[in-house]
C-alpha positions as CSV (number, residue, x, y, z in Angstrom):
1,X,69.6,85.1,97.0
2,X,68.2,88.0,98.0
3,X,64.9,88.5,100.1
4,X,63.7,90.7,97.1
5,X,64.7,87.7,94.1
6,X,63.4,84.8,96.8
7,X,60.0,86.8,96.8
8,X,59.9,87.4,93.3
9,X,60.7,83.3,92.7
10,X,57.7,82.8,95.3
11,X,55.4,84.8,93.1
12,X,56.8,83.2,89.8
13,X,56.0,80.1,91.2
14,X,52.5,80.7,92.8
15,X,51.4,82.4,89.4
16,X,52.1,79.4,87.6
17,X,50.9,77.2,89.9
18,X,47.4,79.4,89.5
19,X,47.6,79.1,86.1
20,X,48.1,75.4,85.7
21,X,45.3,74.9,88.3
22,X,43.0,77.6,86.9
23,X,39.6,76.1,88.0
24,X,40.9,75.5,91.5
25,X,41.8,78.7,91.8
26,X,38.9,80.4,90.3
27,X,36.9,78.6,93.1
28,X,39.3,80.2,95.4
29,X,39.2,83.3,94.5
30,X,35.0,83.5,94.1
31,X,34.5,83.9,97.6
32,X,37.1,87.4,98.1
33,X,35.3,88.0,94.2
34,X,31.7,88.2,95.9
35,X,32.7,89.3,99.6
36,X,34.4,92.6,98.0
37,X,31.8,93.2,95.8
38,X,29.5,92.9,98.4
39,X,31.2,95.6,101.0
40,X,31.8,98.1,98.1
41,X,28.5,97.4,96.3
42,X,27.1,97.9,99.6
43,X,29.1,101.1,100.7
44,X,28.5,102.8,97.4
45,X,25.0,102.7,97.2
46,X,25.3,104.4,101.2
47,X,27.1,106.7,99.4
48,X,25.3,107.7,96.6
49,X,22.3,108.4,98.6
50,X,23.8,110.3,101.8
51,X,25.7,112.7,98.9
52,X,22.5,113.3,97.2
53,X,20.7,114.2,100.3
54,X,23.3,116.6,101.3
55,X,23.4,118.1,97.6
56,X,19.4,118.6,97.8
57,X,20.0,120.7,101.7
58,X,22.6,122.6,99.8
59,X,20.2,123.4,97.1
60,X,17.8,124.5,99.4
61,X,20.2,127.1,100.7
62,X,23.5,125.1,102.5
63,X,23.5,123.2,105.6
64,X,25.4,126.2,108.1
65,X,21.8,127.3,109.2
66,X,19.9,127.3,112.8
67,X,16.3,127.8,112.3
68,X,14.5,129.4,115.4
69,X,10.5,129.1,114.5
70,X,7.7,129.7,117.5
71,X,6.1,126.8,119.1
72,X,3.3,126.8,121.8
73,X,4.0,126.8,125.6
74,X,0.5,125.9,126.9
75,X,-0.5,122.5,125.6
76,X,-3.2,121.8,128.1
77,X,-4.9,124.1,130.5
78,X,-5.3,127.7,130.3
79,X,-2.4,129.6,130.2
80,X,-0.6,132.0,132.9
81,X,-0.9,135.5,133.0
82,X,2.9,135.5,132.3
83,X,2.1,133.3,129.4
84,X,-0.6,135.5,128.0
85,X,2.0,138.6,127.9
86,X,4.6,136.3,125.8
87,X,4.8,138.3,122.6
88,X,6.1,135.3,120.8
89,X,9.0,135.2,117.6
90,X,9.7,139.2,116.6
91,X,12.2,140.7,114.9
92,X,13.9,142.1,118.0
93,X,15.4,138.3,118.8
94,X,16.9,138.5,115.5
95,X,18.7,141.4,116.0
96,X,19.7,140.4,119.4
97,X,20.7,137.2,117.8
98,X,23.2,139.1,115.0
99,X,25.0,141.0,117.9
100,X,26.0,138.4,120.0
101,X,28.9,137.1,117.6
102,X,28.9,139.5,114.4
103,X,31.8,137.9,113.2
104,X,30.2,134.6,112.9
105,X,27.3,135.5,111.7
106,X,27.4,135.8,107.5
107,X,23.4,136.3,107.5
108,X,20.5,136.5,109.6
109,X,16.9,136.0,107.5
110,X,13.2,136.1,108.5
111,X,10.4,135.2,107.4
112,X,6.4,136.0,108.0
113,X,3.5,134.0,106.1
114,X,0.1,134.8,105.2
115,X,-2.7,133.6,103.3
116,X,-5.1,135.7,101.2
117,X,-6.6,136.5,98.1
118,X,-4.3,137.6,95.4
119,X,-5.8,139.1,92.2
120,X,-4.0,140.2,88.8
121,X,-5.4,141.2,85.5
122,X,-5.3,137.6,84.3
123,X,-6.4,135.3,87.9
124,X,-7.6,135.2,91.1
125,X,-6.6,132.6,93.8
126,X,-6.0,132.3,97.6
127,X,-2.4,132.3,98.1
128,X,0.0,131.6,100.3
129,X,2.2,135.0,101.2
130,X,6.1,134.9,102.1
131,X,6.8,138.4,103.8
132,X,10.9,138.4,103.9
133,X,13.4,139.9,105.9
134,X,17.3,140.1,105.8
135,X,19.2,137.3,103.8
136,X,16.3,135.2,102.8
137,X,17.0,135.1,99.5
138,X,20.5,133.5,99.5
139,X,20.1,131.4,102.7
140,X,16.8,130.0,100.7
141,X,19.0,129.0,97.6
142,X,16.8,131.5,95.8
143,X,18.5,133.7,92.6
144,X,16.8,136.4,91.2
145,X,16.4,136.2,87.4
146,X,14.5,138.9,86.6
147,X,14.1,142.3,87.7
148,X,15.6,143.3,91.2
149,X,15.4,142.1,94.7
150,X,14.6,144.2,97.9
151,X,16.4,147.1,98.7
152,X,16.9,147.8,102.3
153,X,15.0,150.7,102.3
154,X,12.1,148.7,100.8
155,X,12.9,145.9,103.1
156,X,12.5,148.7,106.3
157,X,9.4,150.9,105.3
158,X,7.2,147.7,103.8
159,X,6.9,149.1,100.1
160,X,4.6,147.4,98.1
161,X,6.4,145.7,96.3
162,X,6.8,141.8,95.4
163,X,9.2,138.9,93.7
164,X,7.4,135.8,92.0
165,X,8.1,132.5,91.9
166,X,8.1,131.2,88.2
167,X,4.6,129.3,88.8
168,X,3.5,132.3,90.5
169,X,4.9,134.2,87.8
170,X,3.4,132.1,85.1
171,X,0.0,131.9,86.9
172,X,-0.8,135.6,87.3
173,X,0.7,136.9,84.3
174,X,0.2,134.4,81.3
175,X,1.9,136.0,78.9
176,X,5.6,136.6,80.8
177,X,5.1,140.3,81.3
178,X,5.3,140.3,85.0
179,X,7.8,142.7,85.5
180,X,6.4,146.3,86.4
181,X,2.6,144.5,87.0
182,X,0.4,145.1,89.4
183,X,-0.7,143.0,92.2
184,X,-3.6,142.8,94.6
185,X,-2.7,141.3,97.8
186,X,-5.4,141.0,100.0
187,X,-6.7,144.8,100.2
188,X,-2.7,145.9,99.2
189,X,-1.6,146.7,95.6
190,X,1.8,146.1,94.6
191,X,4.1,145.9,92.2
192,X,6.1,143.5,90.5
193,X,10.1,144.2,90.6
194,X,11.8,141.2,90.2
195,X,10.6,137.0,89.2
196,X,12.5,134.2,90.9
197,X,15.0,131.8,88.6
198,X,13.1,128.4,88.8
199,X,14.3,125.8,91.7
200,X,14.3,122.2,90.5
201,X,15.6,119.0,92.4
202,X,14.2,115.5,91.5
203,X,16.3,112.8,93.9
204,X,15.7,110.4,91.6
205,X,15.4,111.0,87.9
206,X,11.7,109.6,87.4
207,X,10.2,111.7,90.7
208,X,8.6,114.8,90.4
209,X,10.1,118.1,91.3
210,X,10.8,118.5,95.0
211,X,11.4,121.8,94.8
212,X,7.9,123.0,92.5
213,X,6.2,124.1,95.7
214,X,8.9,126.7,96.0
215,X,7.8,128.2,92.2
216,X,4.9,129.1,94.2
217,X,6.9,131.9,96.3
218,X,5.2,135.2,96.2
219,X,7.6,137.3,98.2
220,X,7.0,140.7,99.8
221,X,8.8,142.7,102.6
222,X,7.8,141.0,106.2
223,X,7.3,144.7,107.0
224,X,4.5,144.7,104.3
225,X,2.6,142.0,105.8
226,X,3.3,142.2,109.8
227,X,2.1,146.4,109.7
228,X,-0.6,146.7,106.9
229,X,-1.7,143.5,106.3
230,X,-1.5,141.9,109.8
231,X,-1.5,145.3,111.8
232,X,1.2,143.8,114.1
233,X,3.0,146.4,115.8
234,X,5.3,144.1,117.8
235,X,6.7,143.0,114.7
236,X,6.4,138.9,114.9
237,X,7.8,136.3,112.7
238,X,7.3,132.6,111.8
239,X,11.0,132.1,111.4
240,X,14.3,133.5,112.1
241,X,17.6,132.2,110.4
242,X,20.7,132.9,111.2
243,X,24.0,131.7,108.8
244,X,27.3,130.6,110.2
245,X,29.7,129.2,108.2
246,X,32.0,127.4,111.1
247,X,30.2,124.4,112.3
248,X,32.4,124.5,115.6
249,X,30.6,127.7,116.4
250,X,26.9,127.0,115.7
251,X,26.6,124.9,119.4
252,X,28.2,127.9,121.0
253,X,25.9,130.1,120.0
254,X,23.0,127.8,119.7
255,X,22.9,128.1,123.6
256,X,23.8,132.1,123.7
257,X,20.8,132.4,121.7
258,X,18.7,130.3,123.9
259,X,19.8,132.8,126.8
260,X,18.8,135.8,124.8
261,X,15.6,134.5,123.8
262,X,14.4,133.1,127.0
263,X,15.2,136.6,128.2
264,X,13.5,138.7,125.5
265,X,10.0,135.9,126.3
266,X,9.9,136.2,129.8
267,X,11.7,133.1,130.3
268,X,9.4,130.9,128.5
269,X,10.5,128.3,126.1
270,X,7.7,129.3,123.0
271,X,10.5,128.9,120.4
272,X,12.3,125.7,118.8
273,X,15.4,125.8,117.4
274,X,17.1,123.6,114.5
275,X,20.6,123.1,113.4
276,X,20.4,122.1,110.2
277,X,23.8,120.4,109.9
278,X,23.4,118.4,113.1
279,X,20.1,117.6,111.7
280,X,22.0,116.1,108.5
281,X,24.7,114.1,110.7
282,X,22.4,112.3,112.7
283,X,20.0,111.4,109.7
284,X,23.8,110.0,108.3
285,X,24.4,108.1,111.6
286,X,21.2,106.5,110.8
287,X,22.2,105.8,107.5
288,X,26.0,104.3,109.4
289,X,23.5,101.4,110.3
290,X,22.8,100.5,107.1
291,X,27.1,100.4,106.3
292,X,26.9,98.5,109.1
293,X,24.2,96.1,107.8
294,X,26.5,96.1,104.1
295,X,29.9,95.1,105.9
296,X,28.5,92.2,108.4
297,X,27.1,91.2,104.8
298,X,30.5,91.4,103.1
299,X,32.5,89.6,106.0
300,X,30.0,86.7,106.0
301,X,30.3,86.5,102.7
302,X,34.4,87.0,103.1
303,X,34.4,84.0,106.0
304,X,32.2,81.6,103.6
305,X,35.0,82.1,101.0
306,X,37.2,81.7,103.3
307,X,36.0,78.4,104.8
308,X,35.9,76.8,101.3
309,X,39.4,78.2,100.5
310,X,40.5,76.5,103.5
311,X,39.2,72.9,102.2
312,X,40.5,73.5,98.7
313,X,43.5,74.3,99.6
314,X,43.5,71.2,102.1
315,X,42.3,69.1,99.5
316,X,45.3,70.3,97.0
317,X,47.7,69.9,99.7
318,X,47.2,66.4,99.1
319,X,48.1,66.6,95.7
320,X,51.2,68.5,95.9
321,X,52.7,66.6,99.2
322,X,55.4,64.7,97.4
323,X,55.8,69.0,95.2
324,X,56.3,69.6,98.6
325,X,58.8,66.9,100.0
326,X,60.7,67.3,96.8
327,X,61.6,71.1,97.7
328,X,62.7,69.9,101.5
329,X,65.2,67.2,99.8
330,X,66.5,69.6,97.5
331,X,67.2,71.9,101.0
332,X,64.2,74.5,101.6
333,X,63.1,74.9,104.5
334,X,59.5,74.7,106.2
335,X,59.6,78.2,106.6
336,X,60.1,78.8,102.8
337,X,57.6,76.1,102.4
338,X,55.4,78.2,104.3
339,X,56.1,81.6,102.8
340,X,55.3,79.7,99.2
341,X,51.9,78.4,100.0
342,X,51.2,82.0,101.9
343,X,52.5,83.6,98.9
344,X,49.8,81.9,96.6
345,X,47.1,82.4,99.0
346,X,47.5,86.1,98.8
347,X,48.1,86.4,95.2
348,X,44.6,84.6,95.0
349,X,42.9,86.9,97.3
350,X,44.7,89.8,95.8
351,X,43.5,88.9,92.2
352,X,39.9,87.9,93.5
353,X,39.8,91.7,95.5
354,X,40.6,93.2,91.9
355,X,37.9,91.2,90.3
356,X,35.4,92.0,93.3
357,X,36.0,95.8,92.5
358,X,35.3,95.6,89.4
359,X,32.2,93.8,90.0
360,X,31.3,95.9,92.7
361,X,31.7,99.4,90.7
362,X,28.8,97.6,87.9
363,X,26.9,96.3,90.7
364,X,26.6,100.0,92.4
365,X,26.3,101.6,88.6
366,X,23.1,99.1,87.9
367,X,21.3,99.7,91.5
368,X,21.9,103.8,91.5
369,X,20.9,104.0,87.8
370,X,17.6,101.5,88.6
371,X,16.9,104.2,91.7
372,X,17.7,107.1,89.6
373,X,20.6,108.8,91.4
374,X,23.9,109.5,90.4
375,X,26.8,107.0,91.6
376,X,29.2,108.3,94.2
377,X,32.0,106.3,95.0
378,X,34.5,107.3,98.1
379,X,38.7,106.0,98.5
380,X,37.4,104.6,102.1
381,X,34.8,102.0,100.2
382,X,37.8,100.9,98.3
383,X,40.4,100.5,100.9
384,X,37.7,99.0,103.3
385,X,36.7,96.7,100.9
386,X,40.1,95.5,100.0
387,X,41.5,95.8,103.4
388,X,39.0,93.0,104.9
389,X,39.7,91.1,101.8
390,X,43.9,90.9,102.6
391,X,42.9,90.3,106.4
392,X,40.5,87.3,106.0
393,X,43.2,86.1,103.3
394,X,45.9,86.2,105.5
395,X,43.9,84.6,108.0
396,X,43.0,81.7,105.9
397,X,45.3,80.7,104.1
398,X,47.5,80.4,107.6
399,X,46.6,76.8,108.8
400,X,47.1,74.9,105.1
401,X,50.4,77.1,104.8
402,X,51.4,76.0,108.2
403,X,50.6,72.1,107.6
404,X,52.0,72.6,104.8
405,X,55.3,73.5,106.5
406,X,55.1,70.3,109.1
407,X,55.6,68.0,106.6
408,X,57.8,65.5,107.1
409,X,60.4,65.4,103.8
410,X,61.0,61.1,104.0
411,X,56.9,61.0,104.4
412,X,56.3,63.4,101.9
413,X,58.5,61.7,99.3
414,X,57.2,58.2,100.4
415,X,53.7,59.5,99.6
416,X,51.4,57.6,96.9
């Protein structure tokens, strides 16, 4: 007989034996059932809530940005003379910043709040301002819907010109007639060119919007506000962003830019900066503890099961000893007397794994639909979850198999 038919035989026989003892083996088979379920339940849920994290950063404009924003260098004391001539964040470190690897660089953003009065024909609030410079549209995740954006020309000379948010939109012009408007800004008036399509992002389906504070934008050159309504002639920011698509670059330059800037501030360290992405992979290293935490659950779970397969099968061994001494007289061998009880043990675990995938994909679907978030399910939950499965099987099932094995034939036969 072939090794192919002999295996085939084997798996005849342990599927029959399975079925003819199919509360013993259900027993068998709960504990790889709730272990498996356990480590993909577990996994899944990880899962669902890193991916909807990452699609949230995405919305909000990707994840290949560094953020440089100002920070203060004196926190005690009085500061140094040197200190005192620190002109801080401007404009000129972004353009030093976009030269040192143009090819790199797909977009380099500003930005430069204020808060004042703004007055239309229909209300009149203090607002927060967003003067903007460069790409900060795009590397925002903002689309205009409406209207136009900023030309460059605009962009350069501060025109007097702005792009609303939809609240902002909605709040100063009631009726939806934004477009060509007029705008008080503090003591500028300005016009309306463009409105903002509207961001929304709930990370779980019964929260609020995450994104509604952005419907509040009111967007104007950072020209507009650093000359006329901050009369800043060095030109200063609150943020510089700078995009690169290749990750492998952004900790090259991340330190090239730290040269330039140190240089350009009289080698003081008055600015912070933030990689977004490495930001994201070390709030997901966090979140490995938790896999972590889900697996040791699932092997516990796995080694239980497998402790009580170990006494069943033990106990059945009893009950099939003169099964067994029967196949010896007849001429197999221990080994194949081996193989068959190994055989069974797998098909068991095998079968149970199945089962524990099943109950694992309904156990993720209820908890992500209870928390609101879509389910997202990876190949490497799967195979890990089936993979410690087969091990801990194998593992098992290798001392009954082996007594099994050492059976004396005349004593098996003998036995009452």
């Amino acid at each position: 007989m072939t090794s192919s038919g002999a295996f085939r035989e084997r798996l005849i026989e342990a599927w029959t034996e399975i079925r003819e003892n199919l509360g013993r083996a259900t027993l068998q088979a709960l504990g790889v059932l709730l272990g498996v379920a356990s480590v993909l339940g577990g996994f899944s849920i990880s899962d669902s809530q890193r991916q909807r994290a990452e699609q949230m950063y995405v919305k909000m404009g990707g994840l290949d940005k560094l953020n440089v924003q100002p920070r203060a260098t004196v926190q005690e004391g009085q500061p140094t003379a040197l200190q005192q001539a620190d002109l801080g964040l401007r404009d000129e470190d972004a353009e030093d910043g976009a030269v040192l690897r143009p090819q790199a660089i797909q977009g380099v953003s500003s930005q430069k709040n204020a808060r004042t009065r703004v007055v239309s024909p229909y209300a009149d609030q203090d607002r927060s301002i967003s003067g903007i410079g460069g790409d900060y549209i795009p590397a925002n995740g903002y689309e205009v819907e409406t209207g136009r954006g900023f030309s460059s020309q605009e962009m350069e000379a501060g025109s007097p010109v702005a792009i609303l948010g939809t609240e902002a939109a909605a709040a100063f012009f009631p009726k939806g007639d934004a477009l060509g408007q007029p705008l008080r800004i503090g003591d500028v008036p300005v016009t309306v060119i463009g409105t903002f399509r509207e961001r929304v992002f709930r990370f779980r389906k019964d929260q609020h919007n995450q994104f509604g504070w952005r419907n509040r934008i009111i967007a104007v050159p950072a020209s507009l506000v650093q000359r006329r309504m901050n009369g800043d002639a060095y030109r200063r920011v609150d943020r510089i962003t700078f995009r690169i698509p290749d990750l492998n670059v952004m900790a090259a330059f991340s330190k090239q830019l730290q040269n330039v800037l140190r240089a350009n501030h009289r080698m003081q360290d008055d600015f912070r900066m933030d990689d977004v992405a490495a930001r994201i992979r070390r709030q997901n290293s966090q979140g490995d503890v938790y896999d972590i935490v889900f697996l040791l659950s699932g092997v516990l779970a796995l080694v239980g099961g497998g402790i009580v397969n170990v006494n069943i099968q033990m106990a059945s061994l009893k009950e099939r000893v003169r099964e067994v001494g029967v196949k010896m007289a007849l001429g197999a061998s221990g080994r194949e007397i081996f193989k068959g009880f190994m055989t069974e043990a797998l098909l068991l675990t095998a079968l149970g794994s199945l089962a524990g995938l099943v109950l694992g994909v309904g156990f993720s679907w209820i908890i992500t639909h209870s928390l609101g978030i879509p389910l997202a399910m990876t190949p490497a939950s799967f195979i890990w979850a089936y993979a410690l499965a087969a091990a801990f099987g194998f593992l098992f099932a290798l001392y009954p198999a082996w007594k099994a094995s050492r059976l004396s034939p005349m004593e098996a036969l003998r036995y009452e």
